[in-house]
C-alpha positions as CSV (number, residue, x, y, z in Angstrom):
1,X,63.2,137.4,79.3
2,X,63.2,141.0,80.4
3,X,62.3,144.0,78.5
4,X,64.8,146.4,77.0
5,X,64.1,149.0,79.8
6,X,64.8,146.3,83.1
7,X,68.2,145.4,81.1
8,X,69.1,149.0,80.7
9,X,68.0,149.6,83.8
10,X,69.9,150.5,87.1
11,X,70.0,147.2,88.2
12,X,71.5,146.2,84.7
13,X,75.0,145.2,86.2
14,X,73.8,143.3,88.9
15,X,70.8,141.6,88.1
16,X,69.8,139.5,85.0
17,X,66.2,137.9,85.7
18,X,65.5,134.6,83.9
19,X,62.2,132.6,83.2
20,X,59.8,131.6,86.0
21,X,60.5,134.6,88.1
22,X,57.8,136.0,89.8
23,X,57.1,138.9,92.7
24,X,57.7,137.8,96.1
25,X,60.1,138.7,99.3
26,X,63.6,137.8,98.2
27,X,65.6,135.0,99.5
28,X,69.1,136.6,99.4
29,X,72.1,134.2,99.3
30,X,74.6,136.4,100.3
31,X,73.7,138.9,102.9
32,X,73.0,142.4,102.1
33,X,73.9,141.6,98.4
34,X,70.3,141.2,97.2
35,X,67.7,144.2,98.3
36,X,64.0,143.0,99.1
37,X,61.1,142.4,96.4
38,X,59.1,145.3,97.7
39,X,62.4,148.0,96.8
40,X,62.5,146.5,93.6
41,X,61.3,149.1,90.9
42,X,57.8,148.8,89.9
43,X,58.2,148.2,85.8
44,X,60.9,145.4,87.5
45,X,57.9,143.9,88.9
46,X,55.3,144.0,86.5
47,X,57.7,142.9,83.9
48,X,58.8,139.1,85.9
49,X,56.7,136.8,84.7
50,X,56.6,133.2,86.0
51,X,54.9,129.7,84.7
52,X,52.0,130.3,87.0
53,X,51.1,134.3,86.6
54,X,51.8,133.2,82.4
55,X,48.5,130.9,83.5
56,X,46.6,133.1,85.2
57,X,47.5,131.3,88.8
58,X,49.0,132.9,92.3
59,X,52.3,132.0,92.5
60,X,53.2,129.2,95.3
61,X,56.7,130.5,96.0
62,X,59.3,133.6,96.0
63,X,62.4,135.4,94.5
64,X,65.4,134.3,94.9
65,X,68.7,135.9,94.1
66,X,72.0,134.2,93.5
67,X,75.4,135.7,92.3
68,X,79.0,134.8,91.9
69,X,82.4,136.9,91.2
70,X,82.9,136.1,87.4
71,X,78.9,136.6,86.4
72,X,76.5,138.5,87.3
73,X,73.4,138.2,89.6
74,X,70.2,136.4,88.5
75,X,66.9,136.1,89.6
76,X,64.7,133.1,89.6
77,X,61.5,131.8,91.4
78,X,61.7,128.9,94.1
79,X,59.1,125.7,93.0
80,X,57.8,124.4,96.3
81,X,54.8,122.4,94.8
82,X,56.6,119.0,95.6
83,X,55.0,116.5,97.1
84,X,56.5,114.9,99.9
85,X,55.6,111.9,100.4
86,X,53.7,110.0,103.3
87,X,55.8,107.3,105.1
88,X,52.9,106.6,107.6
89,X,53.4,102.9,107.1
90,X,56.9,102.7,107.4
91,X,56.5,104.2,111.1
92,X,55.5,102.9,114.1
93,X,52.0,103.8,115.7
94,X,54.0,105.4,118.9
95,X,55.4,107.8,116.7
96,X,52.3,108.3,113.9
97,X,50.8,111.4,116.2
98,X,53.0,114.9,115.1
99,X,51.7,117.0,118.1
100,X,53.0,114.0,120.7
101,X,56.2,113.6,121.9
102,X,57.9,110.1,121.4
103,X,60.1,110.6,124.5
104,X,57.1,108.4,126.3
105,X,57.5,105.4,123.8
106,X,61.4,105.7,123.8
107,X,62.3,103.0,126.0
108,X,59.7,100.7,124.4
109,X,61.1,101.2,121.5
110,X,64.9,100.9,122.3
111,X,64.1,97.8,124.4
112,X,62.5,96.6,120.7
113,X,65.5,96.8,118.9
114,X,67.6,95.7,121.7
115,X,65.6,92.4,121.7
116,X,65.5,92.3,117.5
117,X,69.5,92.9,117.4
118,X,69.8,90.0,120.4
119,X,68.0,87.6,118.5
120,X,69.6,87.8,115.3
121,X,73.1,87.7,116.8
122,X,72.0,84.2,118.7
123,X,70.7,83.3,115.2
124,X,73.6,84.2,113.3
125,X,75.7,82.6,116.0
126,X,73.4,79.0,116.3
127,X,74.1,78.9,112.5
128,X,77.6,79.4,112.2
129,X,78.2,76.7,115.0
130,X,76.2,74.1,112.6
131,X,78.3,74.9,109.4
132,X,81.6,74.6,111.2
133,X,80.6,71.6,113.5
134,X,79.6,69.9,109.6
135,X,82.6,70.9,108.4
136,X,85.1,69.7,111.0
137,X,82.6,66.5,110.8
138,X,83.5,66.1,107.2
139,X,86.8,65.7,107.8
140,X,86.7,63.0,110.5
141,X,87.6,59.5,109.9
142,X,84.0,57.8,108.5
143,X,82.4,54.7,110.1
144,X,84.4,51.6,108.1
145,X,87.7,53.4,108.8
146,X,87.1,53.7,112.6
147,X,85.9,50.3,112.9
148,X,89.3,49.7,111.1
149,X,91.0,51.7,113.8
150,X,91.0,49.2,116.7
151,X,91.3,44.8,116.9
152,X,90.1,43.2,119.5
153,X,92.4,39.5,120.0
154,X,91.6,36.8,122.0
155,X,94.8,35.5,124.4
156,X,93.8,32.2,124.9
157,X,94.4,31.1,121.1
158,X,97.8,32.2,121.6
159,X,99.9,29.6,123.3
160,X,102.8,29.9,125.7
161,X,106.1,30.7,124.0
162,X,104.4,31.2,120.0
163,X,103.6,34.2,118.0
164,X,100.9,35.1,116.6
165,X,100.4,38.0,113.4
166,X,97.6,39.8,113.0
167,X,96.7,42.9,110.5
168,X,96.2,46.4,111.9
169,X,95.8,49.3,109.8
170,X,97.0,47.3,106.8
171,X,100.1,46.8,109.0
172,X,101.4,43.3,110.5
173,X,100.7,43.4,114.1
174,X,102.6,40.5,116.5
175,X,101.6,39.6,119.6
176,X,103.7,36.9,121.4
177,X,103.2,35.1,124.4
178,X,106.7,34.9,126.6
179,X,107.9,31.8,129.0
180,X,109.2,32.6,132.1
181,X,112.6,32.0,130.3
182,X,112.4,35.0,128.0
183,X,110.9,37.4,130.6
184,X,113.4,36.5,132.8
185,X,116.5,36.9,130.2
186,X,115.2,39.9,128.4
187,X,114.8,41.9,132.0
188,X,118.7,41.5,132.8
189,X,119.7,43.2,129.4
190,X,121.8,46.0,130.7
191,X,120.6,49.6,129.1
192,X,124.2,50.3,128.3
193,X,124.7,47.2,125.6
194,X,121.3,48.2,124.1
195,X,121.5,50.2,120.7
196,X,118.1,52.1,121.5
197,X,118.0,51.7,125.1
198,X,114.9,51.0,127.0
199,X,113.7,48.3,129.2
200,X,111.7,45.7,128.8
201,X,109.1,46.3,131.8
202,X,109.0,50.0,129.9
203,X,107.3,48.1,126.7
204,X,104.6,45.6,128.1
205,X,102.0,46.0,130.4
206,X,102.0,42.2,131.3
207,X,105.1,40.8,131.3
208,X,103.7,37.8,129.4
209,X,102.6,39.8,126.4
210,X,105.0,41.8,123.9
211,X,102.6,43.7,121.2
212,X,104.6,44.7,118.3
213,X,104.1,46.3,115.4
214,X,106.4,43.9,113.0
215,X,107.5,46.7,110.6
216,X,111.4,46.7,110.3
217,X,112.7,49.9,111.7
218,X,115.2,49.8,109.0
219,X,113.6,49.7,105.7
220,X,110.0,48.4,107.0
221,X,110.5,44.5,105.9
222,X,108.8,42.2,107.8
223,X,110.4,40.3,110.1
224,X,110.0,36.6,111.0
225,X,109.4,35.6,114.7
226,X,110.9,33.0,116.8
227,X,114.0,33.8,114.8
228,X,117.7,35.4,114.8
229,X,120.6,35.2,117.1
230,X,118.0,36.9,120.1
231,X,115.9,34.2,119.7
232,X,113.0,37.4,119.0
233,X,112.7,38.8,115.2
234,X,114.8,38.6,112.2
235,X,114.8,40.8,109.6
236,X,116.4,37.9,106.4
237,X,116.3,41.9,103.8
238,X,119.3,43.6,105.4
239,X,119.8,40.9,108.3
240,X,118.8,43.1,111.7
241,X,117.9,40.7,114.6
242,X,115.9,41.8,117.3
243,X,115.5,40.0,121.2
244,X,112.2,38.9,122.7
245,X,111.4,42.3,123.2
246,X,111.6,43.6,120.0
247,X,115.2,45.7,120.7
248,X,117.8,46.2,117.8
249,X,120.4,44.1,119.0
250,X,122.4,43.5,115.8
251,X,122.1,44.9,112.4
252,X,121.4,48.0,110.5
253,X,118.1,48.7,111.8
254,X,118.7,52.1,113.7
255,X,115.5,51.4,116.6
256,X,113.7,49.0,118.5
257,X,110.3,47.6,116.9
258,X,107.3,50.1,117.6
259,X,104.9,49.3,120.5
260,X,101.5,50.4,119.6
261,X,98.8,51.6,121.9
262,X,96.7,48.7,123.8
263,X,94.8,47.9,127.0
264,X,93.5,44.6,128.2
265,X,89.8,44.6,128.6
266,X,89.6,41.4,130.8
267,X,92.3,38.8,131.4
268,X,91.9,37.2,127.8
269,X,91.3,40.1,125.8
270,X,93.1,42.9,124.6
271,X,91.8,45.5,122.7
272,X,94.4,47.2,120.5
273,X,94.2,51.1,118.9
């Protein structure tokens, strides 16, 4: 605290020095408010004592003055004894040496980071292709339902003019081997008298073989072959009848039997699925 003379002082109003304040040059915050150390009054110096003079130690820093327009000014003594400290080992040798300029090591170190930022972006991009290749994988079909998916059936048990069922999918699959008769009949039904119309060299691939699946378009019964007034399928639930190549031709069913996909691998096997 300051003696009774510096607080009734001429510098009283504007100045009200606190602990730690010591004689130095003056670091005035507002311009021209704050006059130097040196035109301070002499009992104004001798008076401000500081941690370090207290001690009988040179003081490591200066005066500074600070004021506002609801209090007055106040004068206090800057601490510059921190240490900073050294981030040698954080830096890079290039840049270790103060008195050298790193202009000379800049595009090494650019092309550095250029090459760190390309490789983690390839990384980050290798790894996000695994996770969502795995999880589009998981939701594929797995081994047993795929072998599921497809039947291979052997024409030469099926005899001219019979039917044969098989199961597909958990579905009945018919596959009929037509005379001459039926191909012949079945490709002069006119489009026009056909309920769902579409012709019979539209639904085979070989005239001698129909593939069916024998699901009921109606209410999915199970028809019975070799039946009806078609001479095809014949649904006995809701009585639909269907021809040789599995058309609606009478009955409640509103659409011809379902062909499913199939391809002959050789002359006396086709692979259906």
């Amino acid at each position: 605290m300051l003696s009774l003379a510096v607080r009734t002082g001429p510098l009283a109003p504007y100045l009200s020095a606190v602990a730690h304040a010591v004689p130095g040059p003056l670091k005035p915050l507002v311009p021209g408010l704050v006059p130097q150390a040196e035109k301070l009054p002499r009992y104004l110096k001798r008076l401000v004592l500081c941690r370090e003079s207290l001690s009988g130690r040179a003081a490591r820093g200066g005066l500074v003055a600070t004021a506002s327009l609801n209090a007055p000014a106040s004068v206090r003594y800057i601490h510059n004894d921190v240490t900073v400290p050294d981030f040698s080992d954080y830096r890079r040798s290039d840049v270790l040496d103060k008195t050298k300029s790193s202009q000379e090591s800049s595009d090494a170190r650019r092309g550095f980071s250029y090459l760190l930022t390309a490789t983690t972006c390839v990384a980050s991009a290798y790894a996000a292709k695994n996770v969502v290749t795995q999880f589009i994988s998981s939701m594929s079909a797995s081994a047993d339902v795929l072998a599921m998916s497809k039947i291979e059936i052997k024409l030469s048990e099926i005899p001219e003019g019979k039917n044969m069922a098989f199961k597909w999918r958990g579905k009945p699959l018919f596959v009929r081997h037509r005379t001459q008769k039926e191909i012949n009949q079945e490709g002069q039904v006119a489009l026009t008298e056909l309920r769902d119309p579409q012709h019979d060299l539209d639904r085979v691939k070989k005239p001698e073989w129909i593939i069916l699946i024998g699901v009921c378009t109606h209410l999915g019964c199970v028809p019975i072959a070799n039946a009806g007034d078609f001479g095809g399928y014949y649904c006995p639930c809701h009585g639909s009848h269907y021809d040789a190549s599995g058309r609606i031709r009478k009955g409640p069913a509103p659409a011809n039997l379902e062909v499913p996909y199939y391809e002959f691998s050789s002359d006396d096997l086709v692979i259906v699925g």
